[in-house]
C-alpha positions, 0 to 999 in steps of 0.5 A: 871470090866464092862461086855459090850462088845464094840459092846453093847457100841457101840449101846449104844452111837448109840442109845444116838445119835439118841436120841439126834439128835430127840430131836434136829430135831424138826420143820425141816420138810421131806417128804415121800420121800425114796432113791427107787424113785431115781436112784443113779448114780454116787459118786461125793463127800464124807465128813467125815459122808456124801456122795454126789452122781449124781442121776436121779429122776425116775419119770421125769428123773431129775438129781438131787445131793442127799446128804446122811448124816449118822447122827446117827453115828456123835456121836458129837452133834454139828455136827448134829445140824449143819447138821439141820441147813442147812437143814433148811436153805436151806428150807428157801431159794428161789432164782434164782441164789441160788442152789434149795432144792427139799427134805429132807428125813430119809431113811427108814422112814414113810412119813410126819412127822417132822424129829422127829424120829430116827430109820434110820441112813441116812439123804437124802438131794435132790439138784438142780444139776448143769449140767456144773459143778463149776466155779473152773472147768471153770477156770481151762479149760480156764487156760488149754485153754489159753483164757480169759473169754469175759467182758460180760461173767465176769458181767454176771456170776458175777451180778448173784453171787452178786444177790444171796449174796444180797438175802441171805444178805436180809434174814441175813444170811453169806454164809462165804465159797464163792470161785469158787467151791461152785458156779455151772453153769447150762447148759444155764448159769445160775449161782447158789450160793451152798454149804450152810453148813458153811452159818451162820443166824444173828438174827436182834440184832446179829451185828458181827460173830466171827469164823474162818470159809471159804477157806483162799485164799477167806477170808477177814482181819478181818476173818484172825484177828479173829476179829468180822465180818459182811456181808461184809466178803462176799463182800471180797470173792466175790471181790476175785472172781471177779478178779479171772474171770478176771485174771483167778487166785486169788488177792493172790495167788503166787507159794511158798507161805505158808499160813503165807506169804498167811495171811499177804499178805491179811491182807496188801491187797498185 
């Protein structure tokens, strides 16, 4: 019979978690950035171990989106090396029409150093904020309004989504989750292609993904089918979108139809 008790258990796996993730973390870097430069606002978003919330930066007044990841307590590994990799990928990413990386820190800790280290149990991830919020929500107040998006506004919004595809395409990396709410607006228009946490790097002898990631009504046949696919499931989801700025609903998206009937109306191309 053991003698731990759950909360000496519970440390146990903790401790095995933040040993894991230091192990795992190397050559991501972070500043000696601390939550204290912030002043945190507002929650916008909420995951299962992550926080989203609207921040100002103290020292500019800066609205930013800082990101809290509570990374020790994901116990599952695979979980944490996908939160690593976005990080990384958002640090290798420079674009435009892409939602800028401002910082990476852990809460709590010493500044400049890798993410080599695990005594905080929060990873903080500082983002660009996009003040007019996401195209789902522009959609949505142009179906409420009854008002089509003018011809010169669907190429413009949708030029920049392209532009930022075919950057991220250049350095082999899949988005895999493009849809009208991971792409934000900025108070002058500008369009930015976000939310990177399903967005996939293929190596130059890597041809094919093959993983049911994305949101059903923006995913391409051969996703559906469980096939192999390649960047242009991308290309799909952002012909999807296209539409969508122009008929102000999805190619297939119809009232009653359960996800079944969704999958064999794309796999048809209905």
């Amino acid at each position: 019979m053991s003698n731990t008790s759950p909360s000496q258990t519970q440390s146990t796996s903790r401790a095995d978690a933040a040993a894991e993730f230091k192990e795992s973390s190397a050559g991501v870097l972070v500043s000696g950035g601390t939550l204290a430069q912030y002043d945190v606002l507002k929650a916008i978003g909420k995951g299962k171990f992550s926080v989203v919330y609207r921040a100002s930066r103290k020292s500019d007044g800066r609205l930013v989106a800082v990101k809290k990841v509570a990374i020790v307590d994901i116990m599952d590994k695979k979980t944490r090396d996908k939160t690593l990799k976005e990080v990384k990928l958002l640090q290798s990413l420079e674009h435009p029409n892409v939602v800028a990386y401002l910082d990476a820190f852990l809460d709590g800790e010493e500044s400049g150093e890798e993410l080599s280290r695990s005594g905080s149990s929060d990873l903080i991830i500082v983002l660009e904020w996009a003040e007019a919020g996401d195209l789902k929500r522009q959609l949505r107040k142009a179906i409420q309004k009854r008002a089509r998006f003018e011809e010169r506004i669907i190429w413009r919004y949708f030029s920049q989504i392209a532009d930022a595809i075919g950057y991220m395409h250049s350095k082999r990396i899949m988005h895999r989750d493009l849809k009208p709410a991971n792409i934000f607006l900025m108070a002058d228009g500008t369009i930015k292609v976000g939310d990177l946490g399903l967005s996939r790097s293929l190596s130059e002898n890597t041809l094919q993904a093959h993983s049911k990631v994305g949101t059903p009504l923006y995913m391409s046949p051969e996703v559906l089918r469980g096939n192999g696919y390649d960047f242009k499931s991308d290309v799909w989801s952002l012909g999807c979108i296209l539409y969508e700025l122009a008929a102000l609903k999805s190619p297939f998206k119809e009232e009653g139809l359960n996800l079944y009937g969704l999958f064999q109306k794309i796999n048809k191309g209905k």
